[in-house]
C-alpha positions in Angstrom: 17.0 -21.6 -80.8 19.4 -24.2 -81.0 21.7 -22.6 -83.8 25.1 -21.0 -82.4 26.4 -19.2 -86.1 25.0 -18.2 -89.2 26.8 -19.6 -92.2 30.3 -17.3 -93.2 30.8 -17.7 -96.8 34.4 -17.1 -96.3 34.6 -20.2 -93.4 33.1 -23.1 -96.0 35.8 -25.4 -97.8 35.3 -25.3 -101.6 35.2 -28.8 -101.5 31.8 -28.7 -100.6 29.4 -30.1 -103.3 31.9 -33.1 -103.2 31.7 -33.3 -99.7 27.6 -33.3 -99.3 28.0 -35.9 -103.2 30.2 -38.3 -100.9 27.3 -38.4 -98.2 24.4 -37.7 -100.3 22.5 -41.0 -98.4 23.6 -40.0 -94.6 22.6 -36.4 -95.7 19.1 -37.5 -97.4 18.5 -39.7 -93.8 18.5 -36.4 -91.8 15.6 -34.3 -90.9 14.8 -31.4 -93.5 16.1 -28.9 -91.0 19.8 -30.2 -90.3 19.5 -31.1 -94.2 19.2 -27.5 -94.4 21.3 -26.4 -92.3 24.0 -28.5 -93.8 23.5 -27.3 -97.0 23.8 -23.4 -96.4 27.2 -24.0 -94.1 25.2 -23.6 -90.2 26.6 -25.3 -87.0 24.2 -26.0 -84.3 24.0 -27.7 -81.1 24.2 -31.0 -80.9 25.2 -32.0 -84.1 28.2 -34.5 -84.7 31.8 -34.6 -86.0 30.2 -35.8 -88.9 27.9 -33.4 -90.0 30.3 -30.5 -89.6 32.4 -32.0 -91.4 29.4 -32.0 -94.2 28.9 -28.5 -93.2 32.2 -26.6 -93.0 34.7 -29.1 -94.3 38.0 -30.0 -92.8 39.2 -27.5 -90.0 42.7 -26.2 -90.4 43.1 -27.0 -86.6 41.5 -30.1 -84.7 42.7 -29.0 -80.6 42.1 -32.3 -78.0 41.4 -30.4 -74.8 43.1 -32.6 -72.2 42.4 -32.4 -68.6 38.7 -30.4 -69.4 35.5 -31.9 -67.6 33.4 -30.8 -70.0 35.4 -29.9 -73.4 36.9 -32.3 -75.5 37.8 -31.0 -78.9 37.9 -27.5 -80.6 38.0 -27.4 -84.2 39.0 -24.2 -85.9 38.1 -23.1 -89.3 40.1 -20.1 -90.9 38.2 -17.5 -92.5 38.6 -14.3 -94.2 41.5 -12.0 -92.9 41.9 -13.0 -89.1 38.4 -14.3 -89.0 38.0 -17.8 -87.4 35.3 -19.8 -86.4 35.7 -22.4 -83.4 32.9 -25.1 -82.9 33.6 -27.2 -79.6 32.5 -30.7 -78.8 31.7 -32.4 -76.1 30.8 -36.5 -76.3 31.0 -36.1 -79.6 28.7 -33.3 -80.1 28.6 -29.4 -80.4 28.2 -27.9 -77.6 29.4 -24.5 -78.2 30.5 -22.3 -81.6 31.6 -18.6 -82.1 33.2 -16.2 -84.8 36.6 -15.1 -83.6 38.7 -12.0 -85.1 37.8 -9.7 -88.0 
């Protein structure tokens, strides 16, 4: 499947419900399964800057991967303990996410 992590309850900004109020017409214009998968917290492939953001909130760390053919941006979310979870972008897009740490 296209879907690279599960939701991590302890990765998702409590700013959420204001988040997904804020873009309650972008959100209602998706398809019922990134609507979904906004709503419980999942990153897939392919999605944008944008609909992370709607998904995971703000990362603690945005990284600009200079000199990279492929990679252009890492964006790291703090979790619980020395958890994180890295989603990568590529022309704007995921192209790769993973759990890190404990």
């Amino acid at each position: 499947g296209s879907f690279l992590m599960a939701r991590n309850a302890g990765c998702v900004g409590s700013m959420k419900g204001k988040r997904l109020l804020l873009h309650k017409d972008k959100l209602e214009s998706y398809s019922e399964d990134k609507r979904k998968a906004i709503l419980k917290g999942t990153v897939a492939k392919g999605m944008t800057r944008e609909e992370v953001y709607m998904a995971r909130g703000v990362p603690e760390v945005i990284e600009r991967v200079e000199g990279s053919p492929q990679l252009e941006e890492k964006w790291v979310y703090r979790c619980r303990g020395e958890a994180k979870l890295v989603v990568e972008f590529e022309r704007g897009a995921v192209i790769d996410g993973r759990s890190e740490g404990k």
